[in-house]
mmCIF file of the N, C-alpha and C atoms, coordinates in Angstrom:
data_MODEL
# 
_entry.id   MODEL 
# 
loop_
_atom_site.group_PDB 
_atom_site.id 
_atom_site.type_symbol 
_atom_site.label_atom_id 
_atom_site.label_alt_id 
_atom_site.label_comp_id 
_atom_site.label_asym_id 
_atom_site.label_entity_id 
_atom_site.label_seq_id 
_atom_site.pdbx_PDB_ins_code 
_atom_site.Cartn_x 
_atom_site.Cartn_y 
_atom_site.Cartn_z 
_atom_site.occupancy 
_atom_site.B_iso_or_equiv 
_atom_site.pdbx_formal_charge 
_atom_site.auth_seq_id 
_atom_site.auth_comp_id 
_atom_site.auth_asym_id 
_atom_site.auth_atom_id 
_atom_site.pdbx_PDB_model_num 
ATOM 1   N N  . UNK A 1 1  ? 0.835  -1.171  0.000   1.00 0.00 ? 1  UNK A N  1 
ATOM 2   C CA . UNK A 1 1  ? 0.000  0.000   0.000   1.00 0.00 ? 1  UNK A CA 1 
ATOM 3   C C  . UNK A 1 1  ? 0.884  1.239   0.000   1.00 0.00 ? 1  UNK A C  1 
ATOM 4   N N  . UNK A 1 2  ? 0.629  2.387   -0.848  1.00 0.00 ? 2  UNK A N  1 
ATOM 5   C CA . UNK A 1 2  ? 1.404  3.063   -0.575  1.00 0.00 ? 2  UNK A CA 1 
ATOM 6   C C  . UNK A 1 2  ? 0.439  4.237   -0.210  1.00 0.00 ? 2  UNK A C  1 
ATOM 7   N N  . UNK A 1 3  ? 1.493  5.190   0.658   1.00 0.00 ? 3  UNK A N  1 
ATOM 8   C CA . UNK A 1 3  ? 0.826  6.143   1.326   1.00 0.00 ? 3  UNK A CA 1 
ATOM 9   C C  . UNK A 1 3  ? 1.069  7.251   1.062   1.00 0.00 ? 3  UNK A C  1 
ATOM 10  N N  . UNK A 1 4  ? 1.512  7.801   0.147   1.00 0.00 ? 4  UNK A N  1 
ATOM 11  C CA . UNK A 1 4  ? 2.102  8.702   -0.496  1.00 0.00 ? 4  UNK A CA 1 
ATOM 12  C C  . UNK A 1 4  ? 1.294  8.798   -1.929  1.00 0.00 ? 4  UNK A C  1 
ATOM 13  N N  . UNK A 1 5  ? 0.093  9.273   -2.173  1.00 0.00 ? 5  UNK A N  1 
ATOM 14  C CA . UNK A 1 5  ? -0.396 9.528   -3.269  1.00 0.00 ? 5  UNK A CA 1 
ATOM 15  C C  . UNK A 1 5  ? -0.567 10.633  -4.542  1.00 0.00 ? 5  UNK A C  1 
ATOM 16  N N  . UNK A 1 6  ? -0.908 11.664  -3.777  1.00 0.00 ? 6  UNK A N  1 
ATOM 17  C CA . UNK A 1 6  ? -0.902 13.416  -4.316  1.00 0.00 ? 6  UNK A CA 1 
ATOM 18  C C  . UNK A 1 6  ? 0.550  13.737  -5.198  1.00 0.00 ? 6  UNK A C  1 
ATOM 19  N N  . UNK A 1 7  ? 0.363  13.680  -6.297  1.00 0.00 ? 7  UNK A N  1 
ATOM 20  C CA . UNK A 1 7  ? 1.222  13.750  -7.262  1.00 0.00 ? 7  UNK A CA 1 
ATOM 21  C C  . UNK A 1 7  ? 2.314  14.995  -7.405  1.00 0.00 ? 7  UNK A C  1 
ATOM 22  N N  . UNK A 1 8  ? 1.466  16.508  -7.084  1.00 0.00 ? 8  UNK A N  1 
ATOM 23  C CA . UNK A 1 8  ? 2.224  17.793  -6.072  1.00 0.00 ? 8  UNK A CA 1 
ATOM 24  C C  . UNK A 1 8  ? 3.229  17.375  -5.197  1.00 0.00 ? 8  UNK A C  1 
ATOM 25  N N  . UNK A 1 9  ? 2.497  16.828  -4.135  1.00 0.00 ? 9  UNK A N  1 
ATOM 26  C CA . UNK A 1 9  ? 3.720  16.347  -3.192  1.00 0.00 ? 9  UNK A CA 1 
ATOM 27  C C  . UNK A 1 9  ? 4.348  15.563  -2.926  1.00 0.00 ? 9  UNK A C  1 
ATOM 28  N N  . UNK A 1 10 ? 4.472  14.567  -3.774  1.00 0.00 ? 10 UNK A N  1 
ATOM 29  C CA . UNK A 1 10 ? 4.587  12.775  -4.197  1.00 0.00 ? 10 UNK A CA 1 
ATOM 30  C C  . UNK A 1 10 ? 6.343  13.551  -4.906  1.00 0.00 ? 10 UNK A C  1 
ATOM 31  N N  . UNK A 1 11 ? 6.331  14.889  -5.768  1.00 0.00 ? 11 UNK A N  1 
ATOM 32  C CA . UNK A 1 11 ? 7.573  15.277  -6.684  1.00 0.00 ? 11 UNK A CA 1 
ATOM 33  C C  . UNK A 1 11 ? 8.248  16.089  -5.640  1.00 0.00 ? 11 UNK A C  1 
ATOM 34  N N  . UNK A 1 12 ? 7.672  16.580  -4.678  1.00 0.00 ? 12 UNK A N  1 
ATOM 35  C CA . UNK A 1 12 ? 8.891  17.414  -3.609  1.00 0.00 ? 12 UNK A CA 1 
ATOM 36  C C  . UNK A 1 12 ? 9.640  16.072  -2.412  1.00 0.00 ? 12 UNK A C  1 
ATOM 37  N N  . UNK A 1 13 ? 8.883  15.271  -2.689  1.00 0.00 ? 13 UNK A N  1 
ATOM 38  C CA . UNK A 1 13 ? 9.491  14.262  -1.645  1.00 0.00 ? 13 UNK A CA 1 
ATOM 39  C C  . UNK A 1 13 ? 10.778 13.279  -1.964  1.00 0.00 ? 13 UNK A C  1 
ATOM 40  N N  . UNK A 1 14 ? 11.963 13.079  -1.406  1.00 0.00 ? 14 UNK A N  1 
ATOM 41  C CA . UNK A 1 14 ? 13.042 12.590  -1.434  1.00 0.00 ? 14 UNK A CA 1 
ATOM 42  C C  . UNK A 1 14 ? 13.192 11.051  -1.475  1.00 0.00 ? 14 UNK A C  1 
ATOM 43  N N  . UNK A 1 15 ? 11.798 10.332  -0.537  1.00 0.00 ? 15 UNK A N  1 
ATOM 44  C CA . UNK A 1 15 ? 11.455 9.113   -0.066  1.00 0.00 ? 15 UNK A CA 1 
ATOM 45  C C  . UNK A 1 15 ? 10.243 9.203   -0.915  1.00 0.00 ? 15 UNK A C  1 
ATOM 46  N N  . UNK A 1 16 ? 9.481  7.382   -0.885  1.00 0.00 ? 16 UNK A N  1 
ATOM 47  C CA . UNK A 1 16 ? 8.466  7.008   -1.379  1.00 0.00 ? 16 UNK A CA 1 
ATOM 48  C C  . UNK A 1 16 ? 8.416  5.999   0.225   1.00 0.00 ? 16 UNK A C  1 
ATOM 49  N N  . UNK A 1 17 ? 6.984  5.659   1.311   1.00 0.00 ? 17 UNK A N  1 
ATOM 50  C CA . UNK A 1 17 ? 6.704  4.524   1.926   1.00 0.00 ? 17 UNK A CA 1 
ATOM 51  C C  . UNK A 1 17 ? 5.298  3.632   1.854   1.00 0.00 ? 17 UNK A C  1 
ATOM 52  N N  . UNK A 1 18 ? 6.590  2.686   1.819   1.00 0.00 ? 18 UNK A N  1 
ATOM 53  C CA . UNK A 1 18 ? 5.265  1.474   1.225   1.00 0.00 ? 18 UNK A CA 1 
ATOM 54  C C  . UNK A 1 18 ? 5.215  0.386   3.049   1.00 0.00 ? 18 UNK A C  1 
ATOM 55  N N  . UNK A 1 19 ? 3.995  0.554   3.423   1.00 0.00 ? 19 UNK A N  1 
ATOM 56  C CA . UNK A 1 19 ? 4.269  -0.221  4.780   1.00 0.00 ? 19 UNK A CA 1 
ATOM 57  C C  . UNK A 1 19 ? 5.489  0.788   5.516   1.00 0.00 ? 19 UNK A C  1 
ATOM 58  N N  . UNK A 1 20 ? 5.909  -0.475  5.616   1.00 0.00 ? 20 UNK A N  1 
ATOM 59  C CA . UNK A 1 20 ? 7.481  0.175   6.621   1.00 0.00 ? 20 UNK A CA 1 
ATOM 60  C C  . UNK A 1 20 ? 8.128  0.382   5.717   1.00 0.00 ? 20 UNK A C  1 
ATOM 61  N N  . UNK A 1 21 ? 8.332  0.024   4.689   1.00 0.00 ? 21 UNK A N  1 
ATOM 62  C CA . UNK A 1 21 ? 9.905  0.356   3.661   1.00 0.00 ? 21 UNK A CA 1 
ATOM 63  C C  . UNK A 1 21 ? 10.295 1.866   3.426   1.00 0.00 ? 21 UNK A C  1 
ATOM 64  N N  . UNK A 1 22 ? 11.246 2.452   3.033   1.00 0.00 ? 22 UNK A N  1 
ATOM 65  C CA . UNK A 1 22 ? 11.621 3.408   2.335   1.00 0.00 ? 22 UNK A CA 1 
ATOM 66  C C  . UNK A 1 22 ? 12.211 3.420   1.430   1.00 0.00 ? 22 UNK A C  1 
ATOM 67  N N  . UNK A 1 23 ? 11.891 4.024   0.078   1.00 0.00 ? 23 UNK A N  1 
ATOM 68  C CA . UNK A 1 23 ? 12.443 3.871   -0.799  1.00 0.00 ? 23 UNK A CA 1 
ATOM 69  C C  . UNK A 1 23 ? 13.140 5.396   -1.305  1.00 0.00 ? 23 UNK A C  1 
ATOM 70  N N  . UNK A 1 24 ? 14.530 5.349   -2.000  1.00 0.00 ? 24 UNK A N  1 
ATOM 71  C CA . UNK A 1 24 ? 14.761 6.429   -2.027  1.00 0.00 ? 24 UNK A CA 1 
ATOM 72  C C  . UNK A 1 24 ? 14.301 6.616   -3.719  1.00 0.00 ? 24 UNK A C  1 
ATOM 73  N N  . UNK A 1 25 ? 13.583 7.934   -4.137  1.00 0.00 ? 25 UNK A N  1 
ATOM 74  C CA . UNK A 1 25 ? 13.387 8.575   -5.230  1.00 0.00 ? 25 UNK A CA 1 
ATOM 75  C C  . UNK A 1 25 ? 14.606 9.017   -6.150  1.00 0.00 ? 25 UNK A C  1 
ATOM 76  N N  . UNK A 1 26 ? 14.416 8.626   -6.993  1.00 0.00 ? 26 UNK A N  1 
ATOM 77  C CA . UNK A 1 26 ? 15.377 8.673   -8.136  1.00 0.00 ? 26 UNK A CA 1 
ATOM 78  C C  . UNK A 1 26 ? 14.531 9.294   -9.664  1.00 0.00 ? 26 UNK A C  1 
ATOM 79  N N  . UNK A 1 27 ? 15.642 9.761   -10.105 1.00 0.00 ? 27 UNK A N  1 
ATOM 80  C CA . UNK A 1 27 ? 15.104 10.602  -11.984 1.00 0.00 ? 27 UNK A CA 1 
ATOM 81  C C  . UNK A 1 27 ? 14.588 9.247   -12.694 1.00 0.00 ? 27 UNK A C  1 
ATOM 82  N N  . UNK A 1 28 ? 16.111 8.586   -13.130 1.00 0.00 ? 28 UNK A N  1 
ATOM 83  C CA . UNK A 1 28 ? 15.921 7.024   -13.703 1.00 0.00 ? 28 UNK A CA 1 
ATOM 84  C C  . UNK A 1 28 ? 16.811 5.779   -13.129 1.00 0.00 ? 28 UNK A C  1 
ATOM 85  N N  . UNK A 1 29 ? 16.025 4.689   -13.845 1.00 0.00 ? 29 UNK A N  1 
ATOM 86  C CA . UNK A 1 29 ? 16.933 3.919   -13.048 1.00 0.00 ? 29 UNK A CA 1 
ATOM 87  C C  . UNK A 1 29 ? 17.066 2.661   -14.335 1.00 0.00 ? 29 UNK A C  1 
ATOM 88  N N  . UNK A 1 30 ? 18.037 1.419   -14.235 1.00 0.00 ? 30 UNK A N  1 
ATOM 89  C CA . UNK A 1 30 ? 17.853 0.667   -15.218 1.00 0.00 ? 30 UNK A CA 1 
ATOM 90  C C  . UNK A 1 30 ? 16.977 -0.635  -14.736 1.00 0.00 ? 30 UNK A C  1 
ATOM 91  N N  . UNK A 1 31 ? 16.438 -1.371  -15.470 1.00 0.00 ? 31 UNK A N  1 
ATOM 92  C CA . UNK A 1 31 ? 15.075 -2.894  -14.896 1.00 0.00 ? 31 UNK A CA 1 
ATOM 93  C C  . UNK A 1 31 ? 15.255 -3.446  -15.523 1.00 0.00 ? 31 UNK A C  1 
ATOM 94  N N  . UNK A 1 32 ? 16.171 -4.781  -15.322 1.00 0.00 ? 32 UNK A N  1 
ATOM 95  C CA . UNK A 1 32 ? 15.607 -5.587  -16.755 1.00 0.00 ? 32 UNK A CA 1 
ATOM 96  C C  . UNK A 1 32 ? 16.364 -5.425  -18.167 1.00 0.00 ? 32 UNK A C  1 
ATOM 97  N N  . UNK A 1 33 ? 17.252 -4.434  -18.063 1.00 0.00 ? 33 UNK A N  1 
ATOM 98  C CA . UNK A 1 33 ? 17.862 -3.856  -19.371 1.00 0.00 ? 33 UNK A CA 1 
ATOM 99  C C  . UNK A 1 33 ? 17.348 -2.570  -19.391 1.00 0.00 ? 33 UNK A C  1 
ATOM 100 N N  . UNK A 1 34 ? 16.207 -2.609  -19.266 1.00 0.00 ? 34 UNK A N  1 
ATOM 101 C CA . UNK A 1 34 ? 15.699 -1.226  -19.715 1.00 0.00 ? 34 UNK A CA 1 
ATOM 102 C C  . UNK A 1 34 ? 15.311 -0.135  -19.021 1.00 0.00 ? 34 UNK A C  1 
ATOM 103 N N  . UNK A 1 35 ? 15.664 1.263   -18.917 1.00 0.00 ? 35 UNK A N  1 
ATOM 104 C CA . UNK A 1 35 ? 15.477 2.209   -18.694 1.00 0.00 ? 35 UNK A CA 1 
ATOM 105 C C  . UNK A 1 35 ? 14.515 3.007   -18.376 1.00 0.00 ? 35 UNK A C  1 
ATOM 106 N N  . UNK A 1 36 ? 13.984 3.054   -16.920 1.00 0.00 ? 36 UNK A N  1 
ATOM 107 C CA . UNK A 1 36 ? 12.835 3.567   -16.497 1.00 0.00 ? 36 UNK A CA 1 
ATOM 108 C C  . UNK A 1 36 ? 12.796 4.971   -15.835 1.00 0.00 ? 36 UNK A C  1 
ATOM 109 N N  . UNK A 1 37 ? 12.076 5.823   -16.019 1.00 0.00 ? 37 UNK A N  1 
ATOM 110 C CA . UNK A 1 37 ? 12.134 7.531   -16.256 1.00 0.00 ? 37 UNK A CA 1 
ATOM 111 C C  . UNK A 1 37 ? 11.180 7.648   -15.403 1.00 0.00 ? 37 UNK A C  1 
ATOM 112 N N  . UNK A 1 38 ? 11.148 8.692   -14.431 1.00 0.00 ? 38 UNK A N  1 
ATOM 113 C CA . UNK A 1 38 ? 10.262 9.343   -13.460 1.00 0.00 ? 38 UNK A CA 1 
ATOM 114 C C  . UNK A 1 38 ? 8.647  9.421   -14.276 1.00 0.00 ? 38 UNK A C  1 
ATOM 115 N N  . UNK A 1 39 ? 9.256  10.240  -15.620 1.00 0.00 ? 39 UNK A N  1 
ATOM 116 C CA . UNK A 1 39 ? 7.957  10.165  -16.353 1.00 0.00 ? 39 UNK A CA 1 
ATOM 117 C C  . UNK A 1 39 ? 7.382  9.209   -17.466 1.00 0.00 ? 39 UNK A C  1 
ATOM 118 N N  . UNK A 1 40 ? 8.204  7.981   -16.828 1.00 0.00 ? 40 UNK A N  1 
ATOM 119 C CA . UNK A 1 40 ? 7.659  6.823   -18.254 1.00 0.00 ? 40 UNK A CA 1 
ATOM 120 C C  . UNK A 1 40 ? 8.026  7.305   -19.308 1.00 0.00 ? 40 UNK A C  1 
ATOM 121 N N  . UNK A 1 41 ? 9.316  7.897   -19.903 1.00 0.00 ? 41 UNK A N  1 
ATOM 122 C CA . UNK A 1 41 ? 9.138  7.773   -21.434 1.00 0.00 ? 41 UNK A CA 1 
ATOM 123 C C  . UNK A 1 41 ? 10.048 7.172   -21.927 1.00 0.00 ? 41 UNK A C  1 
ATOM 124 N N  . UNK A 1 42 ? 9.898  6.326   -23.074 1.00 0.00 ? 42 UNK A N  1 
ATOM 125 C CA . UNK A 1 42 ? 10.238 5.380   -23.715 1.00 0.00 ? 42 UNK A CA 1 
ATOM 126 C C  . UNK A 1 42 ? 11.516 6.180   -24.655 1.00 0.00 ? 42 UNK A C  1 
ATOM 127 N N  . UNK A 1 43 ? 11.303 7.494   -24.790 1.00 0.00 ? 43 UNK A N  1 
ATOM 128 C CA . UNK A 1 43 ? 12.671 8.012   -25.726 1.00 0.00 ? 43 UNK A CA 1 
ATOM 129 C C  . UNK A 1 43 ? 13.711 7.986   -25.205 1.00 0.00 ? 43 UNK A C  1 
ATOM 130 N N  . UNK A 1 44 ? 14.195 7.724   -24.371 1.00 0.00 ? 44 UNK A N  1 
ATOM 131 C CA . UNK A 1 44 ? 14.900 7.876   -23.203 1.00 0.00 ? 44 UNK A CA 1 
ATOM 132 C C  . UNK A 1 44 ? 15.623 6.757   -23.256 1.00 0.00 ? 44 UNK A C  1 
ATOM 133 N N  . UNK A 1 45 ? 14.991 5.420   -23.257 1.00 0.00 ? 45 UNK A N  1 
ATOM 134 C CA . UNK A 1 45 ? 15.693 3.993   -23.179 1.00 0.00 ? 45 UNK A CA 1 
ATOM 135 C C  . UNK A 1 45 ? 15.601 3.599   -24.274 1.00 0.00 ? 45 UNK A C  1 
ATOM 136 N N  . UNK A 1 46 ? 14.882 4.239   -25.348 1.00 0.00 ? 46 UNK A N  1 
ATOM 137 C CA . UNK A 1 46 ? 15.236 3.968   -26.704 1.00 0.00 ? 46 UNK A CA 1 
ATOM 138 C C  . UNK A 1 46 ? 16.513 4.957   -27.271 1.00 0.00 ? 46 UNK A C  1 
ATOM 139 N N  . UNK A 1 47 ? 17.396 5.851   -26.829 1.00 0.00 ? 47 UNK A N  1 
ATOM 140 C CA . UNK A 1 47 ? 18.314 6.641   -27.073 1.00 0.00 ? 47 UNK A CA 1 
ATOM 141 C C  . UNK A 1 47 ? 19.485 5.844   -26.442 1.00 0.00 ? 47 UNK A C  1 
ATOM 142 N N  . UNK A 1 48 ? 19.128 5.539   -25.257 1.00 0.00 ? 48 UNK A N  1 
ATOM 143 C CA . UNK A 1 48 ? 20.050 4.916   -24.315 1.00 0.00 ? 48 UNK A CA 1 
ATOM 144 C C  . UNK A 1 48 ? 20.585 3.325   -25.050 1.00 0.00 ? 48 UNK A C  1 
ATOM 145 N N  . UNK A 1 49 ? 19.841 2.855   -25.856 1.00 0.00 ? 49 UNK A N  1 
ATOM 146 C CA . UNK A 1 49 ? 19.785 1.381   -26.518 1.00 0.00 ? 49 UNK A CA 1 
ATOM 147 C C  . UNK A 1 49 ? 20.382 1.482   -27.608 1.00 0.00 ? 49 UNK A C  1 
ATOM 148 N N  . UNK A 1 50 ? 20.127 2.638   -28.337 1.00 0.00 ? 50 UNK A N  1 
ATOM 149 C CA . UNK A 1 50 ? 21.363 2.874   -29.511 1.00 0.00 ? 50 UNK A CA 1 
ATOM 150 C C  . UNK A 1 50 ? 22.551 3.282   -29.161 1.00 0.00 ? 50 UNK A C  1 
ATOM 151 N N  . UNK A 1 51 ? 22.297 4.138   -28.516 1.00 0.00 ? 51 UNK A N  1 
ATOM 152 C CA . UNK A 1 51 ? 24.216 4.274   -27.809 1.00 0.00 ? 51 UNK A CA 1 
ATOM 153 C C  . UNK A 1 51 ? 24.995 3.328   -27.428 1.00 0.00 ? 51 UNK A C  1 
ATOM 154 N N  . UNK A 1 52 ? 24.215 2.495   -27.056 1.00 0.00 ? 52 UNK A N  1 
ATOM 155 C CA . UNK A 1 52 ? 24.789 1.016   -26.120 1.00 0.00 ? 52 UNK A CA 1 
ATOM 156 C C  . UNK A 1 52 ? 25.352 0.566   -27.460 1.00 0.00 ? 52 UNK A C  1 
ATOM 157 N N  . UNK A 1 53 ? 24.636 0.432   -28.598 1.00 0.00 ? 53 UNK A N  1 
ATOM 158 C CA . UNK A 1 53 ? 24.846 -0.435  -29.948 1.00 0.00 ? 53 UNK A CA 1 
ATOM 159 C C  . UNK A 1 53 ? 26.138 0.054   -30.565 1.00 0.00 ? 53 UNK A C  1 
ATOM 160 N N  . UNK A 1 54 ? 26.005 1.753   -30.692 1.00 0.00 ? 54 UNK A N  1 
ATOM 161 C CA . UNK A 1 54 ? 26.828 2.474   -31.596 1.00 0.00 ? 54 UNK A CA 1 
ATOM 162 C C  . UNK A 1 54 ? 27.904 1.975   -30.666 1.00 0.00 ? 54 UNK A C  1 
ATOM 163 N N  . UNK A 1 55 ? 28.527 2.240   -29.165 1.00 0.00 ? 55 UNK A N  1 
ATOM 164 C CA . UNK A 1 55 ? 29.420 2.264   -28.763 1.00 0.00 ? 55 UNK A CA 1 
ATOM 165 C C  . UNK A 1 55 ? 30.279 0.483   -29.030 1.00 0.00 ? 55 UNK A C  1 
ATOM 166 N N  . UNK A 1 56 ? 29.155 -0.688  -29.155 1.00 0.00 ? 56 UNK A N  1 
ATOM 167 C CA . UNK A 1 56 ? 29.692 -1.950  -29.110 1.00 0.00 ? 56 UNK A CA 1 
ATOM 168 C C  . UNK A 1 56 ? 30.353 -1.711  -30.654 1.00 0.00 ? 56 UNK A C  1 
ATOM 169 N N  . UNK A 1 57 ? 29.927 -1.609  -31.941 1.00 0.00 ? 57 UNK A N  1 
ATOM 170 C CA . UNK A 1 57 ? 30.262 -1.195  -33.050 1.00 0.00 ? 57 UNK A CA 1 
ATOM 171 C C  . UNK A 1 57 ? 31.270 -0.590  -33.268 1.00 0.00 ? 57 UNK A C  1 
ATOM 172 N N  . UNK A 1 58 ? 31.455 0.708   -32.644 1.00 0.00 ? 58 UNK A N  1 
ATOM 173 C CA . UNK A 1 58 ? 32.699 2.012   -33.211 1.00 0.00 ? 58 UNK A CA 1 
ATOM 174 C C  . UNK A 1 58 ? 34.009 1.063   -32.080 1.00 0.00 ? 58 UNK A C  1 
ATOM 175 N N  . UNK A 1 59 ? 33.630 0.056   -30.403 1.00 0.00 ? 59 UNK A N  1 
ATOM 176 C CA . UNK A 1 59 ? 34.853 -0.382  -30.526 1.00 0.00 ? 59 UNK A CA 1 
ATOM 177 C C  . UNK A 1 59 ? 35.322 -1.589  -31.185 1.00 0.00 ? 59 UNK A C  1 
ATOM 178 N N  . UNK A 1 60 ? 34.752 -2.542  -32.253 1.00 0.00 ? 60 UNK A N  1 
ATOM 179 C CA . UNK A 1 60 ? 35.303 -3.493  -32.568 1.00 0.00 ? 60 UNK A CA 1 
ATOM 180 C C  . UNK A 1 60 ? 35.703 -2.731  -34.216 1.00 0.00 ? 60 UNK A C  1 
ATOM 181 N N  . UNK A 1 61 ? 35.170 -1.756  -34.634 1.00 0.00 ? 61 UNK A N  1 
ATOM 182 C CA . UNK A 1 61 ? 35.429 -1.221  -35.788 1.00 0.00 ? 61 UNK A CA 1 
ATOM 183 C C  . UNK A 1 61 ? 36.649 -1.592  -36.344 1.00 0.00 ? 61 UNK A C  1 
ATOM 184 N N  . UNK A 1 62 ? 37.757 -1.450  -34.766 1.00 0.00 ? 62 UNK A N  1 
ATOM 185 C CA . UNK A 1 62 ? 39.283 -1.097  -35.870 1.00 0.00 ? 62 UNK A CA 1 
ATOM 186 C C  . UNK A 1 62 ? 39.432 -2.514  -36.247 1.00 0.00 ? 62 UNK A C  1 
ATOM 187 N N  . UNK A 1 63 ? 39.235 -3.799  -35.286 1.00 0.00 ? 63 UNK A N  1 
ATOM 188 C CA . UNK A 1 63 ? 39.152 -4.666  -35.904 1.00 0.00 ? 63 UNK A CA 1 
ATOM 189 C C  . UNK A 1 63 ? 38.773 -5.656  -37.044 1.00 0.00 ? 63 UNK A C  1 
ATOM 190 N N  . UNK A 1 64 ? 37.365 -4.956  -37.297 1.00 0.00 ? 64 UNK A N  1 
ATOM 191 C CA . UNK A 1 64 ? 36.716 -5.053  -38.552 1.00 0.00 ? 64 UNK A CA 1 
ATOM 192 C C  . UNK A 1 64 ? 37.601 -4.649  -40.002 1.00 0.00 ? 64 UNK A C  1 
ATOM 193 N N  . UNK A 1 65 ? 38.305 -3.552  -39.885 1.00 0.00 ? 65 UNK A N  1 
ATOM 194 C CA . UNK A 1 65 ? 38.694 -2.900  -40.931 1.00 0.00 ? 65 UNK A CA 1 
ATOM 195 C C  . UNK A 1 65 ? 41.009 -3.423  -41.203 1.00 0.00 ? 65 UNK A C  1 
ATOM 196 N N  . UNK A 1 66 ? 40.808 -4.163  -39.847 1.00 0.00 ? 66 UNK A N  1 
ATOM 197 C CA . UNK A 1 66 ? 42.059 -4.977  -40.071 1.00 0.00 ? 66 UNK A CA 1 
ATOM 198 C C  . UNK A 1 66 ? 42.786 -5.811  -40.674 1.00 0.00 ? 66 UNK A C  1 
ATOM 199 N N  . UNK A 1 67 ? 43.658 -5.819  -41.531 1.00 0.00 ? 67 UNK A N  1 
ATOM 200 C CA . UNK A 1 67 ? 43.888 -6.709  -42.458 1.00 0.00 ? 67 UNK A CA 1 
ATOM 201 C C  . UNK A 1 67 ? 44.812 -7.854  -41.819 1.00 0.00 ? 67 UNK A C  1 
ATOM 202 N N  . UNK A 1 68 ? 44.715 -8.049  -40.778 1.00 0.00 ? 68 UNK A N  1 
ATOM 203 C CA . UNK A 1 68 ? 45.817 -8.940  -39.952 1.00 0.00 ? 68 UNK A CA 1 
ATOM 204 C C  . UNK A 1 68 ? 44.535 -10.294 -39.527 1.00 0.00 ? 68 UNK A C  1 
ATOM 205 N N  . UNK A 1 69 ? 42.947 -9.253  -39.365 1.00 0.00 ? 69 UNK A N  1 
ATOM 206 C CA . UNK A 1 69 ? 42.219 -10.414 -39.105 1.00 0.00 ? 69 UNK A CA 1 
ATOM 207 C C  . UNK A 1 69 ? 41.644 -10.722 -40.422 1.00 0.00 ? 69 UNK A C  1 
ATOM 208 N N  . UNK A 1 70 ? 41.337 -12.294 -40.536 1.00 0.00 ? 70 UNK A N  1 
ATOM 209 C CA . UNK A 1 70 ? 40.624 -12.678 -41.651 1.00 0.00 ? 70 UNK A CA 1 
ATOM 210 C C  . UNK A 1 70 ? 39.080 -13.105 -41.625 1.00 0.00 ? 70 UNK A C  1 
ATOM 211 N N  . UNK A 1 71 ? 38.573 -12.874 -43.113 1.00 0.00 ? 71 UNK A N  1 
ATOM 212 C CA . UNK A 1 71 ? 37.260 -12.591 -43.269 1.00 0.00 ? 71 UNK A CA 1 
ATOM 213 C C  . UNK A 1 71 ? 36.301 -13.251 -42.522 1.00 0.00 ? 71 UNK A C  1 
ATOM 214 N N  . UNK A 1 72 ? 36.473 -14.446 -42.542 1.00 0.00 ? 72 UNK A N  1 
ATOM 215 C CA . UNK A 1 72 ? 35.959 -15.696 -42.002 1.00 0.00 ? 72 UNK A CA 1 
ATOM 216 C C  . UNK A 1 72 ? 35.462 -14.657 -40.148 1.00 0.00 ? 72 UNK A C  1 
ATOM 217 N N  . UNK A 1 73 ? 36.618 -14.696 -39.672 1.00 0.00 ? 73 UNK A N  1 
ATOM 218 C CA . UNK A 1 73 ? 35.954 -14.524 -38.397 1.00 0.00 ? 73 UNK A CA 1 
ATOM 219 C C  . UNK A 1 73 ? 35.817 -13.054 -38.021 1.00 0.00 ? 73 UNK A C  1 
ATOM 220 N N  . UNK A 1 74 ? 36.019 -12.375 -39.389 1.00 0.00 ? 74 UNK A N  1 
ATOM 221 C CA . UNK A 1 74 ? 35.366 -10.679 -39.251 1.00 0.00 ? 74 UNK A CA 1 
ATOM 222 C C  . UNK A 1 74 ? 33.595 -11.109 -39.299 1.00 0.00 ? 74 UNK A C  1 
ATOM 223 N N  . UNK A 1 75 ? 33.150 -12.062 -40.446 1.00 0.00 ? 75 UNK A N  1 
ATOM 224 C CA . UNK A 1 75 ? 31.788 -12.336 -40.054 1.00 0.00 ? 75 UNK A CA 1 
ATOM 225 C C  . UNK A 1 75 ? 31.270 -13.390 -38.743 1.00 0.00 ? 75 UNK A C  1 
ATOM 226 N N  . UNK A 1 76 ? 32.010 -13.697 -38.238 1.00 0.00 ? 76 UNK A N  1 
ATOM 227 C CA . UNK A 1 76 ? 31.505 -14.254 -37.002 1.00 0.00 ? 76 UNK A CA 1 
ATOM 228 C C  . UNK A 1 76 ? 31.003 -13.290 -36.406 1.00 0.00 ? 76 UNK A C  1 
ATOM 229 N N  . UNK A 1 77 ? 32.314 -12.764 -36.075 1.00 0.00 ? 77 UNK A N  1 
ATOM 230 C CA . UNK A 1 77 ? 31.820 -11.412 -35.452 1.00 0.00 ? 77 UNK A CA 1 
ATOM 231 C C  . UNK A 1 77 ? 30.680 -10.814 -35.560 1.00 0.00 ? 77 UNK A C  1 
# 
């Protein structure tokens, strides 16, 4: 149950309590892989999911473009 409802004062508060627990309030956080936003939005962990991609990509690049490795296991890759 939570006891903290009123959406006004639900955003000035530092804590969220459920029962006894406390939870501390955060912007975003990651779940699962994916990227969850104070305000639910999906652009956010869909931006965050290409970056993840571009960055795995631009570092195996130099390897890709290496002539020391051969083709065979440039497409494994």
């Amino acid at each position: 149950m939570i006891n903290t409802r009123n959406k006004v004062r639900f955003r000035n508060e530092k804590h969220l309590q459920v029962y006894n627990y406390e939870f501390e309030r955060v912007g975003e956080f990651k779940y699962l892989g994916s990227l969850i936003t104070e305000n639910n939005d999906n652009n956010t962990d869909i931006k965050a999911r290409i970056m993840a991609g571009d960055r795995s990509y631009y570092s195996v690049l130099p390897l890709l473009r290496s002539k020391a490795v051969s083709r065979t296991t440039k497409i494994r890759m």
